[in-house]
C-alpha positions as CSV (number, residue, x, y, z in Angstrom):
1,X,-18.1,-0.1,14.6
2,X,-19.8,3.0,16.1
3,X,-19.4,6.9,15.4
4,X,-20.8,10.2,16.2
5,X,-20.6,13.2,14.0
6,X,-21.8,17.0,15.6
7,X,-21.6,20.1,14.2
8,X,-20.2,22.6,16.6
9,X,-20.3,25.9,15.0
10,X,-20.4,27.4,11.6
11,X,-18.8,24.2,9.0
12,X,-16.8,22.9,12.1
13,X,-18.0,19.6,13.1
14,X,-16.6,17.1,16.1
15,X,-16.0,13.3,16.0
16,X,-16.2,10.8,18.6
17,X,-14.9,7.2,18.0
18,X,-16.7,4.1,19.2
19,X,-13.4,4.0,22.0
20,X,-14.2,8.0,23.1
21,X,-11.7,9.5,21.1
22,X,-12.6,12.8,19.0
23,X,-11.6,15.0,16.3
24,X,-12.4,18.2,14.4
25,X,-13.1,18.8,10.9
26,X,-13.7,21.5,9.8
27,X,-14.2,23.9,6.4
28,X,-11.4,26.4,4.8
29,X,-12.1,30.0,5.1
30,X,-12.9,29.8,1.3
31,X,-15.8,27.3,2.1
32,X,-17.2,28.8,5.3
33,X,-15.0,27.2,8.0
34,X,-12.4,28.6,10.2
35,X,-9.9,25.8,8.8
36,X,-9.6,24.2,12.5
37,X,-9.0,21.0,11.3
38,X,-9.0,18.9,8.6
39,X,-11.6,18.6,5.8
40,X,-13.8,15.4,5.3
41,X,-12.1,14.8,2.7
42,X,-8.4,15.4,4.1
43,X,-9.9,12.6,7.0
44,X,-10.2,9.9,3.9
45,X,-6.5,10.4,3.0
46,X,-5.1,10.4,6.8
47,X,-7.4,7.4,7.2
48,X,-5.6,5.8,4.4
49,X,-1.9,7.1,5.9
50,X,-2.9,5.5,9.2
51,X,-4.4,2.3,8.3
52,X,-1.4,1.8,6.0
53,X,1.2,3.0,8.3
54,X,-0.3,0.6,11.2
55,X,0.0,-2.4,8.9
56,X,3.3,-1.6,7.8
57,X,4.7,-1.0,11.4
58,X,3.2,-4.3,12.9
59,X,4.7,-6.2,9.6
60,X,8.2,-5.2,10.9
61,X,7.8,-5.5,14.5
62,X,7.4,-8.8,13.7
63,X,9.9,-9.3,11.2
64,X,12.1,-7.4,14.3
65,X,13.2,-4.6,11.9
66,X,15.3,-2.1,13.3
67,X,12.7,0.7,12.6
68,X,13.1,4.3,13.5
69,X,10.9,6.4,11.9
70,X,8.1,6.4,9.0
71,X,6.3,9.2,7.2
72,X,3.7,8.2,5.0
73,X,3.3,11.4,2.1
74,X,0.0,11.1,0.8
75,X,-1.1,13.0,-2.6
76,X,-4.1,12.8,-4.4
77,X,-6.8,14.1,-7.2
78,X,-10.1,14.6,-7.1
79,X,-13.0,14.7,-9.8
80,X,-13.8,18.3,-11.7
81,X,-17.4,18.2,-11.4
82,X,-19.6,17.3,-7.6
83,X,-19.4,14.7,-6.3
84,X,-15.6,15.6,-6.8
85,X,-14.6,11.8,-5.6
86,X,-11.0,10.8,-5.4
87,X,-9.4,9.8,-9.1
88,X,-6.1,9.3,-8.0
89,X,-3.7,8.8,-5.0
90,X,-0.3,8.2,-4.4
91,X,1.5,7.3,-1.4
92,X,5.1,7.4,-0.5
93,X,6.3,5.7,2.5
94,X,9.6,7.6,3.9
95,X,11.6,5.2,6.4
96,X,14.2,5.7,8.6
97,X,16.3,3.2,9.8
98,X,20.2,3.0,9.0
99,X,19.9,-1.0,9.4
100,X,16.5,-1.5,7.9
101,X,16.9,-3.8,4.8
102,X,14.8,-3.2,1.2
103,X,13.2,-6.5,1.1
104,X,11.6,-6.3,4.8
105,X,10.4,-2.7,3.9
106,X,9.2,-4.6,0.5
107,X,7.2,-7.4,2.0
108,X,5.5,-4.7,5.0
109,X,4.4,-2.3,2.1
110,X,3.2,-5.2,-0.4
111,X,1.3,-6.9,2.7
112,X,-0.5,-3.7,3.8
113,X,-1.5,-2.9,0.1
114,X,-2.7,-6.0,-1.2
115,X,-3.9,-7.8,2.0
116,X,-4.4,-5.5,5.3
117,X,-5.0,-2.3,4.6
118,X,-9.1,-2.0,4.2
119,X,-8.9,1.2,3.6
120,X,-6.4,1.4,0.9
121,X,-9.1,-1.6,-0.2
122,X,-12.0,0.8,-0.7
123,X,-10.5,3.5,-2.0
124,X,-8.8,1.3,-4.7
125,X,-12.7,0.7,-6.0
126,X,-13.1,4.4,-6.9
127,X,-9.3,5.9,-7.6
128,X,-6.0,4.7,-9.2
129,X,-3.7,4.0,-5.7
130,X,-0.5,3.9,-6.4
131,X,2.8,3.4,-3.7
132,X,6.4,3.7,-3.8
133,X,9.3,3.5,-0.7
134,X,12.5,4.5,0.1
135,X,14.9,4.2,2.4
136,X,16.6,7.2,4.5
137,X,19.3,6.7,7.3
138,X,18.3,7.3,10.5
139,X,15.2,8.9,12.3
């Protein structure tokens, strides 16, 4: 697995993907940026959303779950003093689906957390991870 980081201007940087696709990251005002994107940082934790959220998804495509919508809300805490790594992180799946049923949603989340989701894996050596679900009609 391949990637390219380049700074563009001021703390804004660019990132290109082994497969061409790119993103900006990029500094609050506070820290010398122009806050065009998201910090490094705020990359980790939608890293973890999408990792998890891609697990979760294929889990209940296969299980044919009547899916219609996920949100994954991602919170977390970081160290006081440099390097001010992650302590803690909680994430909170939000389903839609009026037919989706608790233990499908259940077995996707469990799977990702404990088995799939190698992110979620690394981060779990540094920070408390925590998860919870729930289940909201329709999406």
């Amino acid at each position: 697995m391949d990637a390219t980081v380049r700074w563009t201007r001021e703390m804004q940087f660019s990132g290109t993907g082994a497969a061409g696709a790119s993103m900006t990251m990029d500094a609050r005002p506070e820290h010398g940026g122009q806050g065009t994107g998201p910090t490094p940082m705020e990359t980790v934790l939608l890293a973890l959303g999408g990792c998890t959220g891609m697990d979760v998804v294929s889990v209940l495509e296969k299980m044919r779950a009547p899916l219609e919508g996920l949100e994954i809300r991602i919170t977390a805490e970081r160290a006081e003093e440099h390097p001010k790594v992650f302590t803690r992180i909680a994430l909170e799946y939000v389903f839609a689906g009026a037919a989706l049923r608790e233990d499908q949603v259940t077995r996707a989340v469990d799977l990702s957390q404990t088995r799939y989701c190698s992110v979620s894996a690394m981060l779990r050596q540094v920070a408390e991870l925590t998860y919870s679900w729930r289940i909201v009609p329709g999406g």
